[in-house]
C-alpha positions in Angstrom: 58.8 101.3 109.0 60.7 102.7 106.0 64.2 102.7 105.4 65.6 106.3 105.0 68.1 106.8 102.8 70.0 110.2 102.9 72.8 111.5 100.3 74.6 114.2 101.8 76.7 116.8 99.8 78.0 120.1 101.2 75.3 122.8 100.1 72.4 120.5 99.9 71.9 122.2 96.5 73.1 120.0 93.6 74.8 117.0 93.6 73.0 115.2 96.6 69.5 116.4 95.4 69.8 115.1 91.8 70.8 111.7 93.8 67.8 111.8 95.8 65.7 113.0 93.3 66.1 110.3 90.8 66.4 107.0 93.3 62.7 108.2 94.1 61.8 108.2 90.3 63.4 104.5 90.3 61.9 103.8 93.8 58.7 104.7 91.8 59.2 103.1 88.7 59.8 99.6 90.4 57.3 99.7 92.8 59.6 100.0 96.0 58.3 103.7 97.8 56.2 101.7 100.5 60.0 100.5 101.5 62.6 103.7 101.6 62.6 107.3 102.3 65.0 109.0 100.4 66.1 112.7 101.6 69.3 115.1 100.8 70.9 117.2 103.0 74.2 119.1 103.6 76.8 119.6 105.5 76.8 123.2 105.7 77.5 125.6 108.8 76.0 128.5 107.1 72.7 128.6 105.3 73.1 128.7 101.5 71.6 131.9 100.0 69.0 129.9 98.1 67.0 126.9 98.4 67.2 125.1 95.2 70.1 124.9 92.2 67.1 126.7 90.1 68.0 130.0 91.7 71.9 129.2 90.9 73.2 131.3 88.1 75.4 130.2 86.2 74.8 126.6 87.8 71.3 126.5 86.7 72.0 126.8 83.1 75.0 124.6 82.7 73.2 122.0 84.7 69.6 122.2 83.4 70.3 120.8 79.7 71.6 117.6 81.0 69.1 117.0 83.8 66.1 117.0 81.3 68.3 115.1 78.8 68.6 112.5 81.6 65.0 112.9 82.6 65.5 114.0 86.3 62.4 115.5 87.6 62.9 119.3 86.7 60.0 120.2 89.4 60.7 117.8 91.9 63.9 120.0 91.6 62.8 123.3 91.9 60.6 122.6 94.7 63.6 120.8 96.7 64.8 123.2 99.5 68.1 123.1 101.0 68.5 121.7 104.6 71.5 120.8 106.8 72.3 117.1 108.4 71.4 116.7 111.6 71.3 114.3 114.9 68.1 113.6 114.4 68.7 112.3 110.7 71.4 110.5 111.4 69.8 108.7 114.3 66.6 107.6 111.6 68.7 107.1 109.3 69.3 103.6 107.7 71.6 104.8 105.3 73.9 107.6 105.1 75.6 108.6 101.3 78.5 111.1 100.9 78.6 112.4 97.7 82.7 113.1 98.1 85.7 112.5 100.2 85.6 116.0 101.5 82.2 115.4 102.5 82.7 111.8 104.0 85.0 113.4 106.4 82.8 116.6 107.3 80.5 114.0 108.6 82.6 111.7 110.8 84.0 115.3 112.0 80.1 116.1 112.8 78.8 112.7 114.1 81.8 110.4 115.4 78.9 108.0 117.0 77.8 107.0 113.5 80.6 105.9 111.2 78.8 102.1 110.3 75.7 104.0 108.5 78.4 106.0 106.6 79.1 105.2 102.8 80.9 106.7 100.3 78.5 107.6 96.8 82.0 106.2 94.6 81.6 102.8 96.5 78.4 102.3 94.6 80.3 102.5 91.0 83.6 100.8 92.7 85.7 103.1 93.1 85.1 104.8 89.4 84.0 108.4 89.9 84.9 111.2 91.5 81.7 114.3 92.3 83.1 117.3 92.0 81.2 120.6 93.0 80.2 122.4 90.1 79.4 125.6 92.7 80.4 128.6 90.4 80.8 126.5 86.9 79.3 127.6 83.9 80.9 124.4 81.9 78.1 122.7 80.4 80.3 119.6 80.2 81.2 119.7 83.5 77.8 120.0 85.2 76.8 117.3 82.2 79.2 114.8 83.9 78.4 115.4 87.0 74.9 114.8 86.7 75.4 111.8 84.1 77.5 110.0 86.8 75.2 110.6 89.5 72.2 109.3 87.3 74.0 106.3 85.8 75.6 105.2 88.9 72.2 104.7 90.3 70.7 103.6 87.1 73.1 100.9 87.7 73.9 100.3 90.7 70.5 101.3 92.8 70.0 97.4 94.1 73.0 97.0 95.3 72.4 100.2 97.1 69.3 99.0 98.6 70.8 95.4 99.7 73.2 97.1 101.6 69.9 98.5 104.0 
């Protein structure tokens, strides 16, 4: 049975789904998908009024020079809709990823019962970053760091991630 890994930001739209996006290109690149599921979702009360960050303006533009730069699957992307945490997710899964403090809390508010599958995305790079939500940004820079940490902090750290399973 696989492992299923899930990174959770609020919207389900950016930060969480460039995570899960590229831990499957590495999952594929090392020969590990037989092993690990790896799903995004949000913690969201409302649905968002699109799917993907490709139907963000001005999100998409700021963010889309630096996710080709750092080779992130641009139609893996697109095709990537938007879908809330559930019971049901957090009972399969093995592993569950905040993406920020704010987020980390929305879920132990959500689902008390499941605080030992609960990490936080920062503990990966020890304590180093901090995700902000580029929702509404049009700073190229900001949406480039943003995805740059995400990307190298699995780049790096992805092992460690999938020793803690």
């Amino acid at each position: 049975m696989k492992k299923l890994i899930v990174f959770v930001c609020h919207g389900s739209i950016h930060r969480s789904v460039v995570a899960e996006i590229y831990l499957k290109q590495l999952l594929v690149a090392n020969g590990l998908t037989e092993n690990f599921e790896v799903i995004s979702r949000g913690t969201q009360k409302e649905p968002p009024r699109h799917k993907s960050i490709t139907q963000y303006e001005p999100e998409w533009s700021a963010s889309e020079p630096s996710l080709r730069e750092l080779q992130v699957d641009i139609p893996q992307l697109s095709a990537h809709e938007s879908c809330p945490l559930t019971s049901n997710i957090m009972n399969r899964a093995s592993i569950v990823i905040a993406m920020t403090t704010t987020v980390m809390d929305e879920i132990r508010e959500l689902f008390l019962t499941h605080p030992a599958k609960l990490i936080f995305f920062n503990t990966l790079a020890d304590g180093k970053i901090d995700l902000v939500d580029c929702y509404g940004s049009d700073d190229l820079s900001l949406h480039a760091r943003v995805n740059t940490e995400i990307v190298m902090t699995l780049r790096q750290h992805y092992k460690k991630l999938l020793q803690m399973l």
